[in-house]
Structures are given as structure tokens and as C-alpha cells.
CHARMM-style PDB file with segment names, atoms N, HN, CA, C and O in Angstrom:
ATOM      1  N   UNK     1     106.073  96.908  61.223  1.00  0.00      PROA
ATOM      2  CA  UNK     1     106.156  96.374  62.588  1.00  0.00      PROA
ATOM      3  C   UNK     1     107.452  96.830  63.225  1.00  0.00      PROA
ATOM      4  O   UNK     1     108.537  96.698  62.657  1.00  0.00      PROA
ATOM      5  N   UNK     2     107.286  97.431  64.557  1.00  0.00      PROA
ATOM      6  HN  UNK     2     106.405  97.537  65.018  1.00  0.00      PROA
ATOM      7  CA  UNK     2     108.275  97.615  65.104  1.00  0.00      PROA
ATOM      8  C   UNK     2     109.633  96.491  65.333  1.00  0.00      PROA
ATOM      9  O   UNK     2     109.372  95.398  65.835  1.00  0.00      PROA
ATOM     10  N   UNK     3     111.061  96.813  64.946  1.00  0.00      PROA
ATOM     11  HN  UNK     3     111.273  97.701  64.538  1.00  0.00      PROA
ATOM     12  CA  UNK     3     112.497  95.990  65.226  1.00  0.00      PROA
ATOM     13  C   UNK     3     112.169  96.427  66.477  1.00  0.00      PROA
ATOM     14  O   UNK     3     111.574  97.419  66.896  1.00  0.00      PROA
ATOM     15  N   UNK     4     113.046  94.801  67.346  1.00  0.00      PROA
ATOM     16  HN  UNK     4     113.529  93.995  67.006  1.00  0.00      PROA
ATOM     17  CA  UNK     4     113.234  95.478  68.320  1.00  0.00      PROA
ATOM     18  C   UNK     4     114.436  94.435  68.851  1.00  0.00      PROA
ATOM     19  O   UNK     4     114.330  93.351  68.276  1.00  0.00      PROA
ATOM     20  N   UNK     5     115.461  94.480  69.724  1.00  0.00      PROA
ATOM     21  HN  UNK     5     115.547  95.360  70.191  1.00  0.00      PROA
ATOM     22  CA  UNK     5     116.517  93.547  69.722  1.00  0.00      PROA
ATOM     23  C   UNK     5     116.947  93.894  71.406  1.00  0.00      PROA
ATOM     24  O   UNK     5     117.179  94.951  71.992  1.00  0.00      PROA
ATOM     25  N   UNK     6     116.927  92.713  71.764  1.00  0.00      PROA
ATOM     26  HN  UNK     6     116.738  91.854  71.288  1.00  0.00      PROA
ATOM     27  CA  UNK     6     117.916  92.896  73.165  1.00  0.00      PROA
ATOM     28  C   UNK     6     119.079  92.213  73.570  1.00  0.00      PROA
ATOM     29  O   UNK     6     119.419  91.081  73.227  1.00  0.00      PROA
ATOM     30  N   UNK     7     119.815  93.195  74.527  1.00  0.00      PROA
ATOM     31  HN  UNK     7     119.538  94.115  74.805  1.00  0.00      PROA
ATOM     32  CA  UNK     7     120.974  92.883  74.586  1.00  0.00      PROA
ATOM     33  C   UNK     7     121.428  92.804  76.213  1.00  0.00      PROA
ATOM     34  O   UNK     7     120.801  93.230  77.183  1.00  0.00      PROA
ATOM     35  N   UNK     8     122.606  92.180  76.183  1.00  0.00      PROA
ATOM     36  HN  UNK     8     123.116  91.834  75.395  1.00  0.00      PROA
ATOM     37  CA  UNK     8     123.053  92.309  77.596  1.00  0.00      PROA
ATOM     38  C   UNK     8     124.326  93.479  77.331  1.00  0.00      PROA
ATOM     39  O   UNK     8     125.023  93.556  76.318  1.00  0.00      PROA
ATOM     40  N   UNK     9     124.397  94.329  78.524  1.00  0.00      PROA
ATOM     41  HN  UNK     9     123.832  94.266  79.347  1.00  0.00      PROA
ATOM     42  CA  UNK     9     125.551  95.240  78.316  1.00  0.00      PROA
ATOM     43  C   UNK     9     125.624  96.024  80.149  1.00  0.00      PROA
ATOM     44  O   UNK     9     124.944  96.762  80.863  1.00  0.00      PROA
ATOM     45  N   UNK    10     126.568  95.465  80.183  1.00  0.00      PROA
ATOM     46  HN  UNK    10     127.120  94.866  79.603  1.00  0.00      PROA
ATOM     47  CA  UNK    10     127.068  95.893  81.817  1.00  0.00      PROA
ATOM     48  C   UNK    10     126.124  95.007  82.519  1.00  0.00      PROA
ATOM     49  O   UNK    10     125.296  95.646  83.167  1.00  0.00      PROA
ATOM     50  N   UNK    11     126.019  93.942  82.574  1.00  0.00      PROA
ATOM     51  HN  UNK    11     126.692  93.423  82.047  1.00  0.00      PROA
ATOM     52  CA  UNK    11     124.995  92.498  83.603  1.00  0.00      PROA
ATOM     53  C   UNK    11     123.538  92.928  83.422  1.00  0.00      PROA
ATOM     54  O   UNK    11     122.665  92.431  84.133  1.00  0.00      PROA
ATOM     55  N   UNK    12     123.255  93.842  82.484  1.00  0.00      PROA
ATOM     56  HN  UNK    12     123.964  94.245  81.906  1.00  0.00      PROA
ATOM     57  CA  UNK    12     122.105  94.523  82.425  1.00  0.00      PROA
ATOM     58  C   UNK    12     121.293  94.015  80.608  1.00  0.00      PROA
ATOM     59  O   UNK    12     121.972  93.630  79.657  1.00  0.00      PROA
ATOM     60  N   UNK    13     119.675  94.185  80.593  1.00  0.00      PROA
ATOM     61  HN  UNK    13     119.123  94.498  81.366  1.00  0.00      PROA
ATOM     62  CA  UNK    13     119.413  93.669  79.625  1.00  0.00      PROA
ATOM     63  C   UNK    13     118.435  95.225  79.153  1.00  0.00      PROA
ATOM     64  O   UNK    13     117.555  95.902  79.685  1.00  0.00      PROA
ATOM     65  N   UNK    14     119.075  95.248  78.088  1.00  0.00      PROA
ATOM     66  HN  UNK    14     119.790  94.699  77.656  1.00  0.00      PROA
ATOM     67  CA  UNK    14     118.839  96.439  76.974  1.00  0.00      PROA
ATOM     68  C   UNK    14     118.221  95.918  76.014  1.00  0.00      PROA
ATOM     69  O   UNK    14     118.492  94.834  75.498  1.00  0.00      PROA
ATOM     70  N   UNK    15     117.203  96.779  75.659  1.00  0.00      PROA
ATOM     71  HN  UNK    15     116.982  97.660  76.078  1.00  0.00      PROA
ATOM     72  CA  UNK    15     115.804  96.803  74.720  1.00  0.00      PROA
ATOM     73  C   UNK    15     115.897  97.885  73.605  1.00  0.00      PROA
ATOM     74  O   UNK    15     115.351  98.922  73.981  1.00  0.00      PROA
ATOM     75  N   UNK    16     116.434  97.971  72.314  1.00  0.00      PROA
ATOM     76  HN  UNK    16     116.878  97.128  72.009  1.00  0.00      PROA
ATOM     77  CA  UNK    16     116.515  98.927  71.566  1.00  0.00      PROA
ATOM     78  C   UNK    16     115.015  99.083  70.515  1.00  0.00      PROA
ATOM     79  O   UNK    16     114.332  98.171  70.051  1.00  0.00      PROA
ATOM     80  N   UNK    17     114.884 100.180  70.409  1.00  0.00      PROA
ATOM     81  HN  UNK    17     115.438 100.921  70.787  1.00  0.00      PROA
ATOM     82  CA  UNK    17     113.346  99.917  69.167  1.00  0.00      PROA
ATOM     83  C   UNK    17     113.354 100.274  67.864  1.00  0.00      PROA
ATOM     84  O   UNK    17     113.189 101.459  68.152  1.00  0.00      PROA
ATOM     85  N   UNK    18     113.392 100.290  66.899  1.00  0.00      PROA
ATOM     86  HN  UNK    18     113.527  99.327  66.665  1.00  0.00      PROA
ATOM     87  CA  UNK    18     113.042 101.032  66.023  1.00  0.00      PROA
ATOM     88  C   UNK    18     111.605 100.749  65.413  1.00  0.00      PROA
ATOM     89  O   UNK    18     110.957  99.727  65.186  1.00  0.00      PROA
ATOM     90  N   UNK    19     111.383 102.189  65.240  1.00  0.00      PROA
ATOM     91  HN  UNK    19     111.909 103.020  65.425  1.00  0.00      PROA
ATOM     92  CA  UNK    19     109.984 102.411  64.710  1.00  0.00      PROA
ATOM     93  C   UNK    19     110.063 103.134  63.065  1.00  0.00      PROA
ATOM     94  O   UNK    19     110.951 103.812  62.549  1.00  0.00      PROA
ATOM     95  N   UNK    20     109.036 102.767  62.651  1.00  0.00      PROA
ATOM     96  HN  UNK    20     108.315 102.216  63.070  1.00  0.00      PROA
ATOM     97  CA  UNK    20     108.562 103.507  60.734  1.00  0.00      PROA
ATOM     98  C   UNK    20     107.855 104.578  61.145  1.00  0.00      PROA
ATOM     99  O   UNK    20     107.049 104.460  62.068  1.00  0.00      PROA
ATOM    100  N   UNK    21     108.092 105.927  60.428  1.00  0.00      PROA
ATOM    101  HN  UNK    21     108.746 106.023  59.678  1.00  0.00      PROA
ATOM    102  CA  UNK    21     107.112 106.904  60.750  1.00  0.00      PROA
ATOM    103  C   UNK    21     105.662 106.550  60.945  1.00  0.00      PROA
ATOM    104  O   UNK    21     105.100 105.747  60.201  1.00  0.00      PROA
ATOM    105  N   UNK    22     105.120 107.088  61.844  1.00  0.00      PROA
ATOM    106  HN  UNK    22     105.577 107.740  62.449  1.00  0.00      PROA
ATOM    107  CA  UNK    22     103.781 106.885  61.845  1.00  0.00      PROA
ATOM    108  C   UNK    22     103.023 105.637  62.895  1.00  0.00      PROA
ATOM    109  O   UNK    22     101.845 105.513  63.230  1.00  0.00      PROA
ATOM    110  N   UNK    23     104.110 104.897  63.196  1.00  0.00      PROA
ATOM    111  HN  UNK    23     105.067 104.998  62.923  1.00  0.00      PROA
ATOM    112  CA  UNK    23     103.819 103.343  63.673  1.00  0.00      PROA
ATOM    113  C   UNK    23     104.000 104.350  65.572  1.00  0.00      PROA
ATOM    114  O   UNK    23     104.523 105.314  66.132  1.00  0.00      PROA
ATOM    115  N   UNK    24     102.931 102.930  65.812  1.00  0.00      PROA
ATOM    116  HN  UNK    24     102.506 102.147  65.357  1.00  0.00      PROA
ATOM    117  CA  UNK    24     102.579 103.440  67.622  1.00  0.00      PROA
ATOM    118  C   UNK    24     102.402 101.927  67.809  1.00  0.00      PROA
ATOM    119  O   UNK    24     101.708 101.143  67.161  1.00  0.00      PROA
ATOM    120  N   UNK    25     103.468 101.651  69.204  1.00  0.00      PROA
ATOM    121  HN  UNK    25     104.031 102.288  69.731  1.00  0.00      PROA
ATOM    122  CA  UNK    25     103.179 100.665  70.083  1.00  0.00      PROA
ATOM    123  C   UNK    25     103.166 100.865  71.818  1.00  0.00      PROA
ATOM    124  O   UNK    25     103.684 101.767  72.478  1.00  0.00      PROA
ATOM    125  N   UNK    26     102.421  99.744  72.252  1.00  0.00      PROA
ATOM    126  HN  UNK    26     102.000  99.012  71.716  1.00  0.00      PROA
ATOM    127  CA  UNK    26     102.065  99.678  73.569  1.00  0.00      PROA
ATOM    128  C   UNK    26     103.132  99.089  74.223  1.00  0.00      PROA
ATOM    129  O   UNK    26     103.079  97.868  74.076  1.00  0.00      PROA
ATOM    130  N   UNK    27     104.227  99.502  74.986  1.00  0.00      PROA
ATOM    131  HN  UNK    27     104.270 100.494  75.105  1.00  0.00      PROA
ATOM    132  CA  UNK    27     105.622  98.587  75.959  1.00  0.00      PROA
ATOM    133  C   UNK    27     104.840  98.330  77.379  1.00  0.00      PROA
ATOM    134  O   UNK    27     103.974  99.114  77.766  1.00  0.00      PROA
ATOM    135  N   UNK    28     105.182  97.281  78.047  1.00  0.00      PROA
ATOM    136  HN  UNK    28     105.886  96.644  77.733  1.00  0.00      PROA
ATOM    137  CA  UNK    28     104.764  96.695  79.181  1.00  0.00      PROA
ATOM    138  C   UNK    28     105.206  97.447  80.539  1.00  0.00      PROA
ATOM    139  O   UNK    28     106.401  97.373  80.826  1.00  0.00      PROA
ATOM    140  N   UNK    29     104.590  97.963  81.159  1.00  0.00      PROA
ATOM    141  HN  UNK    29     103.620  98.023  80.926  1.00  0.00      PROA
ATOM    142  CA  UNK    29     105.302  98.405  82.992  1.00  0.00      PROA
ATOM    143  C   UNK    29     104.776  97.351  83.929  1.00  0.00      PROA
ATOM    144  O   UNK    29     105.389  97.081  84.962  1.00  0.00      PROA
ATOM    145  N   UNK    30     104.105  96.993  83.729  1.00  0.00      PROA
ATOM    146  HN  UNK    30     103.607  97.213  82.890  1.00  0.00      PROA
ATOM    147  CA  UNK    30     103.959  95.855  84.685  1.00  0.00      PROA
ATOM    148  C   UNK    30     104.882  94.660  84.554  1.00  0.00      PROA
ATOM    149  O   UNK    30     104.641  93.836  85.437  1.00  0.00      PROA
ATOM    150  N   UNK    31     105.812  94.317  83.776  1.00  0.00      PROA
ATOM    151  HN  UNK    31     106.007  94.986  83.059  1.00  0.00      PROA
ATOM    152  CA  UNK    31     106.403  93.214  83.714  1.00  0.00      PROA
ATOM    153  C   UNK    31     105.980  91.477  83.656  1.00  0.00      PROA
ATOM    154  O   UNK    31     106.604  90.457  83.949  1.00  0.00      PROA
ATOM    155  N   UNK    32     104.355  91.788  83.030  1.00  0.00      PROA
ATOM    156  HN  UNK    32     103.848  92.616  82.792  1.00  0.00      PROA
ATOM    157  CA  UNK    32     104.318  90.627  83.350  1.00  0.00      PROA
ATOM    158  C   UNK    32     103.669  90.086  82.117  1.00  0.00      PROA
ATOM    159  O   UNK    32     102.746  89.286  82.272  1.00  0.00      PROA
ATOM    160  N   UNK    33     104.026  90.415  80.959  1.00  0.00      PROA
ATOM    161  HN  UNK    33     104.776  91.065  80.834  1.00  0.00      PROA
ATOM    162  CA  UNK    33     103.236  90.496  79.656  1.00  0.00      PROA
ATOM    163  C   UNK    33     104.202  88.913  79.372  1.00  0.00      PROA
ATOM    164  O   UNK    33     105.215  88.431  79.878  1.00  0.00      PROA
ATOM    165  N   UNK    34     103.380  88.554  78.450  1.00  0.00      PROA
ATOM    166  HN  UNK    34     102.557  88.946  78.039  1.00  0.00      PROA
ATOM    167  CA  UNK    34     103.674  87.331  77.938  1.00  0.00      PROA
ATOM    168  C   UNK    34     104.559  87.526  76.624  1.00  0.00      PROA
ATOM    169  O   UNK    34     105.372  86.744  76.129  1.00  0.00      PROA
ATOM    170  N   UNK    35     104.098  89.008  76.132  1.00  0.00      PROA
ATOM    171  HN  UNK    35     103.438  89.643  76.534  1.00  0.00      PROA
ATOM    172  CA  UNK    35     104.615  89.861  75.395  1.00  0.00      PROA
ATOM    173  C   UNK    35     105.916  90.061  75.014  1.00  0.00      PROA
ATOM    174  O   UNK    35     106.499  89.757  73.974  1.00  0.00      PROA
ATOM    175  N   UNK    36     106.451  90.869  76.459  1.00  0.00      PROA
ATOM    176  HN  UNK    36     105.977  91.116  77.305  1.00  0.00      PROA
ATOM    177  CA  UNK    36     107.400  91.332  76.598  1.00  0.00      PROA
ATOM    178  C   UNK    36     108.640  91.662  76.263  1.00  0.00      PROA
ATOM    179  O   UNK    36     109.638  91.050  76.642  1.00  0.00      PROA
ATOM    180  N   UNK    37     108.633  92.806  75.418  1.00  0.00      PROA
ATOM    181  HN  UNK    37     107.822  93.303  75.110  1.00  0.00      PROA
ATOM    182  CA  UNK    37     108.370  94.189  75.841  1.00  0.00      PROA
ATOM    183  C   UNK    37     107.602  94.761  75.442  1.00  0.00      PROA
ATOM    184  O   UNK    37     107.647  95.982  75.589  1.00  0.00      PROA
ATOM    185  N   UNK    38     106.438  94.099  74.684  1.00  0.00      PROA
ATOM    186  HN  UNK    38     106.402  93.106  74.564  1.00  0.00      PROA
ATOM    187  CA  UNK    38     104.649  95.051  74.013  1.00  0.00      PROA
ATOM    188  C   UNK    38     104.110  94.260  75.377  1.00  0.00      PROA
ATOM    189  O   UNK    38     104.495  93.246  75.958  1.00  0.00      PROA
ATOM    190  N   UNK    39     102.926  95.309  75.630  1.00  0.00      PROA
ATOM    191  HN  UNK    39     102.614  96.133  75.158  1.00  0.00      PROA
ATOM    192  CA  UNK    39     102.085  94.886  76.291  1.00  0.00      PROA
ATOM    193  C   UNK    39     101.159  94.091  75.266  1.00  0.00      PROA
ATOM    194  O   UNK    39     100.965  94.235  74.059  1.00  0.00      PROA
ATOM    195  N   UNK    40     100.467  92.843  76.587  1.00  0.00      PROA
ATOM    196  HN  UNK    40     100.625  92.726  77.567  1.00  0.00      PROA
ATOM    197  CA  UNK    40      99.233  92.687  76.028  1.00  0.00      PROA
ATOM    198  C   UNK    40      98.240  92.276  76.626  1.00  0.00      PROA
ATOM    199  O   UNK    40      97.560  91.270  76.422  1.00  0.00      PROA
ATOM    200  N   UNK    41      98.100  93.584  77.867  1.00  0.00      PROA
ATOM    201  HN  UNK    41      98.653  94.401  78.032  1.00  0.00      PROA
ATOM    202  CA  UNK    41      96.963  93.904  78.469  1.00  0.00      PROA
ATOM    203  C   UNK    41      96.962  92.817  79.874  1.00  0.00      PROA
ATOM    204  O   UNK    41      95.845  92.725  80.383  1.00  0.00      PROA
ATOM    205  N   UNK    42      97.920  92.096  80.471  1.00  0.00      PROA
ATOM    206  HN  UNK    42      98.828  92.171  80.058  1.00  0.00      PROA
ATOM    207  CA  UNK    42      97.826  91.496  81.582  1.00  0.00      PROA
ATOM    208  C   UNK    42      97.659  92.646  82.634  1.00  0.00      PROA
ATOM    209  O   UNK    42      96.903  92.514  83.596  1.00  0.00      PROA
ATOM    210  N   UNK    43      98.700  94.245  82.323  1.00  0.00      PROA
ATOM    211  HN  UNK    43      99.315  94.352  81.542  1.00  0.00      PROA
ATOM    212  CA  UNK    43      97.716  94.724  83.698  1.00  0.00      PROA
ATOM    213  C   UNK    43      96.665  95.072  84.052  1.00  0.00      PROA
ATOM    214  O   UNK    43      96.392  95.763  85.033  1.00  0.00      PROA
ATOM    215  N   UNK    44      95.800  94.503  83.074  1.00  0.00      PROA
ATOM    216  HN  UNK    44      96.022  93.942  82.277  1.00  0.00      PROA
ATOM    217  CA  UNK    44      94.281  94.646  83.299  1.00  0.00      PROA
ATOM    218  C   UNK    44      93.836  93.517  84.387  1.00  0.00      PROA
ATOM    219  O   UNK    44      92.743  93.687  84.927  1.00  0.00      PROA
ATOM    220  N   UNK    45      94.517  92.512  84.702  1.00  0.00      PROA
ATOM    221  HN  UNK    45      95.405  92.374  84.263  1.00  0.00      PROA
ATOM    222  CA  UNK    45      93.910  91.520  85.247  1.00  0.00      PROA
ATOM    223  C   UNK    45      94.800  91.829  86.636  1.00  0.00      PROA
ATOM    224  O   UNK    45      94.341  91.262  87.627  1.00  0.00      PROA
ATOM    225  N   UNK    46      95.835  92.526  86.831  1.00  0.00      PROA
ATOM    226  HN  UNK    46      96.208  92.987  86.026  1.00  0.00      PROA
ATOM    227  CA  UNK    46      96.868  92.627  88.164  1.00  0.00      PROA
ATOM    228  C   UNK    46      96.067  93.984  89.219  1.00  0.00      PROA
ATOM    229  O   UNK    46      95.304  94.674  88.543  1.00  0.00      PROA
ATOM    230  N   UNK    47      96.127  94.251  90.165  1.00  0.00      PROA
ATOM    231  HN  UNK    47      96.747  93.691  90.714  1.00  0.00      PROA
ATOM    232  CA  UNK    47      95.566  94.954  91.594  1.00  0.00      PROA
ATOM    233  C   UNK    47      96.826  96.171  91.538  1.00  0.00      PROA
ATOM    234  O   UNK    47      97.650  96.445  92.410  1.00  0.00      PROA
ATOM    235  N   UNK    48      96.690  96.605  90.557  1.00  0.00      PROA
ATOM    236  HN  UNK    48      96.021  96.383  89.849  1.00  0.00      PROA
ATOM    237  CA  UNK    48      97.813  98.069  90.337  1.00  0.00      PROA
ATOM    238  C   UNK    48      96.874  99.218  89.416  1.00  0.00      PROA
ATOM    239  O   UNK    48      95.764  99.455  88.940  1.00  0.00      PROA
ATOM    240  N   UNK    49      97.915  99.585  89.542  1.00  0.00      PROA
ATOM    241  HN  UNK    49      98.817  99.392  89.929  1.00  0.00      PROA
ATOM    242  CA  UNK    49      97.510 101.063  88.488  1.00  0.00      PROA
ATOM    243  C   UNK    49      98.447 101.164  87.467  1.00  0.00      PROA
ATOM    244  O   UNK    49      98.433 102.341  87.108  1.00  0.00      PROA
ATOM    245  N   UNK    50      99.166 100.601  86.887  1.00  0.00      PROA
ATOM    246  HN  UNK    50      99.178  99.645  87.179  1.00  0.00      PROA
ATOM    247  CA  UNK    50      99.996 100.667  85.874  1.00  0.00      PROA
ATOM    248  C   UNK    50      99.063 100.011  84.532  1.00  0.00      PROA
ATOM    249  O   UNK    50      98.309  99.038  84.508  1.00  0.00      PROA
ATOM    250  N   UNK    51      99.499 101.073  83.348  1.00  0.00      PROA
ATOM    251  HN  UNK    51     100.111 101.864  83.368  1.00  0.00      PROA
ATOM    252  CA  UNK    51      99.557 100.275  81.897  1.00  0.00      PROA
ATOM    253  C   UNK    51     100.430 100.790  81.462  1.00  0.00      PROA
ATOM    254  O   UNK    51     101.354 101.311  82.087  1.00  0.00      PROA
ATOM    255  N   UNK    52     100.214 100.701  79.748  1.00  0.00      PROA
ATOM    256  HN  UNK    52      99.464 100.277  79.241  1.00  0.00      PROA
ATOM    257  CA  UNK    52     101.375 100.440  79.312  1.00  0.00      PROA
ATOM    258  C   UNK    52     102.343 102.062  78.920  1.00  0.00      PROA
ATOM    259  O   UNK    52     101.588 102.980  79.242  1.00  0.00      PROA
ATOM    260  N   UNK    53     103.238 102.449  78.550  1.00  0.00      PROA
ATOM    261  HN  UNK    53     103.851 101.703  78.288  1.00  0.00      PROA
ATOM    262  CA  UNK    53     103.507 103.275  77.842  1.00  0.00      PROA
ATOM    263  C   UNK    53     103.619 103.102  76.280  1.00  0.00      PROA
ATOM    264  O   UNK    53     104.222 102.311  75.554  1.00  0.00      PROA
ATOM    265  N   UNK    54     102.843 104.099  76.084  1.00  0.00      PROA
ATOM    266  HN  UNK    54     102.353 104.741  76.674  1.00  0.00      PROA
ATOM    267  CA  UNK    54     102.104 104.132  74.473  1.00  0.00      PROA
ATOM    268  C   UNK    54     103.343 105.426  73.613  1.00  0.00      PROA
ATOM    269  O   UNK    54     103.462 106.632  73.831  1.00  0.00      PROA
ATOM    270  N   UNK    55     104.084 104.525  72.632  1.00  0.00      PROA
ATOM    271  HN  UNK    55     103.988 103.545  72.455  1.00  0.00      PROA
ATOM    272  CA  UNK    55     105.020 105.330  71.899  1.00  0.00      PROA
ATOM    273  C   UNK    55     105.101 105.129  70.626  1.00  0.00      PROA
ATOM    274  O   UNK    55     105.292 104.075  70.020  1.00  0.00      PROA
ATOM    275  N   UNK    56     104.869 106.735  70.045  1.00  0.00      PROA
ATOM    276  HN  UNK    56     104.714 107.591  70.538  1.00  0.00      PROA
ATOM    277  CA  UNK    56     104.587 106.923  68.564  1.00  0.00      PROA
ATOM    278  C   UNK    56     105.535 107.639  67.708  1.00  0.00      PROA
ATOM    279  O   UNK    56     105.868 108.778  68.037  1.00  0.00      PROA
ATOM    280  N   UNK    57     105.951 107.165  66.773  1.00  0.00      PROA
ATOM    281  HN  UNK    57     105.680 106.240  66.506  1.00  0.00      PROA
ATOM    282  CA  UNK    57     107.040 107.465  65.924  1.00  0.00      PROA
ATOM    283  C   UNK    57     106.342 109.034  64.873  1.00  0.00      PROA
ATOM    284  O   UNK    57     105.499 108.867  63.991  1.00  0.00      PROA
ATOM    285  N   UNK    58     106.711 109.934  65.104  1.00  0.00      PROA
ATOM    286  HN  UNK    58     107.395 110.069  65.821  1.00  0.00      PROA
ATOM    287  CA  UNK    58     106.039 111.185  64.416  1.00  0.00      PROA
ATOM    288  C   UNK    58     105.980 111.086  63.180  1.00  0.00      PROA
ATOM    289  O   UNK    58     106.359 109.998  62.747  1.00  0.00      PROA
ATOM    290  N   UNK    59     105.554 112.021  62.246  1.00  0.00      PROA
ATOM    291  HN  UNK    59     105.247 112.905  62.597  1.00  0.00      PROA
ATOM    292  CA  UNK    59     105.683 111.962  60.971  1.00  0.00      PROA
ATOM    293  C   UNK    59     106.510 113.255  60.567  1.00  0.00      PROA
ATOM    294  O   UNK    59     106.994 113.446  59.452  1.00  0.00      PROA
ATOM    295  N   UNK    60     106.574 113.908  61.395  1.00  0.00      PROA
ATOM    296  HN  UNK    60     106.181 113.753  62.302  1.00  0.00      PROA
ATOM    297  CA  UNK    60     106.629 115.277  61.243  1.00  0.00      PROA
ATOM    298  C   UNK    60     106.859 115.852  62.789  1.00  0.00      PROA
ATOM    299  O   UNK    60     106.005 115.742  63.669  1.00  0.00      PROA
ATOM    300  N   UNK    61     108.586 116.691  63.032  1.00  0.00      PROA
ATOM    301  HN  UNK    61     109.280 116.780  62.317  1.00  0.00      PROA
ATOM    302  CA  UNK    61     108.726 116.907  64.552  1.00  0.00      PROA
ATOM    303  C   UNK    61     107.595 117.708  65.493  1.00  0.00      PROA
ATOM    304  O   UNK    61     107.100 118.775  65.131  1.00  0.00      PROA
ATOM    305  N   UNK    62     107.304 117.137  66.572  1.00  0.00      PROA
ATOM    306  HN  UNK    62     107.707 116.270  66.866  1.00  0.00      PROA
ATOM    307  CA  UNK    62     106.966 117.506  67.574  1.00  0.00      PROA
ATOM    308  C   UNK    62     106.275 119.100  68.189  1.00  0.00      PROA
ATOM    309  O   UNK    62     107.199 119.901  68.329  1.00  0.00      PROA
ATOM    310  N   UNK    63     105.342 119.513  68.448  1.00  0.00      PROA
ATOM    311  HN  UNK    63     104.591 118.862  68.335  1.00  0.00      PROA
ATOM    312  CA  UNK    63     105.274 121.093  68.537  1.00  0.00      PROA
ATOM    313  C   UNK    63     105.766 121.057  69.653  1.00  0.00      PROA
ATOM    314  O   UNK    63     106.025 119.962  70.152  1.00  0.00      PROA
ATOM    315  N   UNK    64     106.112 122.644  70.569  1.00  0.00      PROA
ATOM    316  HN  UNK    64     105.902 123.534  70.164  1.00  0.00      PROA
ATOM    317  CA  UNK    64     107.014 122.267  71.844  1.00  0.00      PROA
ATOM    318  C   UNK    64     105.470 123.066  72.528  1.00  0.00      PROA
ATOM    319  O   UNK    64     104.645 123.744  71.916  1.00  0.00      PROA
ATOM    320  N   UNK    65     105.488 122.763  73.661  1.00  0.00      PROA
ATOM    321  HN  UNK    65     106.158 122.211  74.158  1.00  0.00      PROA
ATOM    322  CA  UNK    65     104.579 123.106  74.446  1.00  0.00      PROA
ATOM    323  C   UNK    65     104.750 124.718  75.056  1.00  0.00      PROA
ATOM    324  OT1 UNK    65     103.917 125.174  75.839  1.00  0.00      PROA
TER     325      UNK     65
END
């Protein structure tokens, strides 16, 4: 399961993650997850176009495009 810890730093609130190879989670853009900072699917029910950003820890680096 993803760590994840927040902080205040400059009046501002910071979200650090760590992930295990291989592990993928869903973070919230809509701001309105009960979640928060995983989504869990409230912008399905909001009059936007936002979901979530989906981020996956590789196993193995990246090919470059």
C-alpha cells in the first residue's frame, strides 16, 4: 500500500508518496474525495470532466518515446 504523509511547508500543504515497484494508485483532481488524496470516484457524480490521475511505480525504467 502506498505511504503517503502530509505536510505544511511555506503556508502550503504538501503530499509526499511513496510507492513499491509495481503498485498503481488513483490521486483525486476534483478535490472532493472523501479519500483524499486517492480518489474514490466522487467525480463521477460532479458536472466536470475531471478524474483522477492514475500513477504507477515501474518495475523496470520507462521506454522514451
Amino acid at each position: 500500500m502506498a505511504i503517503h504523509e502530509t505536510e505544511e511547508r511555506f503556508g502550503k500543504l504538501r503530499t509526499t508518496m511513496k510507492l513499491n515497484p509495481g503498485e498503481r494508485v488513483a490521486l483525486c483532481r476534483c478535490m472532493k474525495s472523501a479519500d483524499f488524496p486517492f480518489c474514490d470516484g466522487t467525480h463521477k457524480q460532479l458536472e466536470c470532466n475531471t478524474g483522477p490521475i492514475i500513477v504507477e511505480a515501474l518495475t523496470e525504467p520507462a521506454e522514451e518515446a
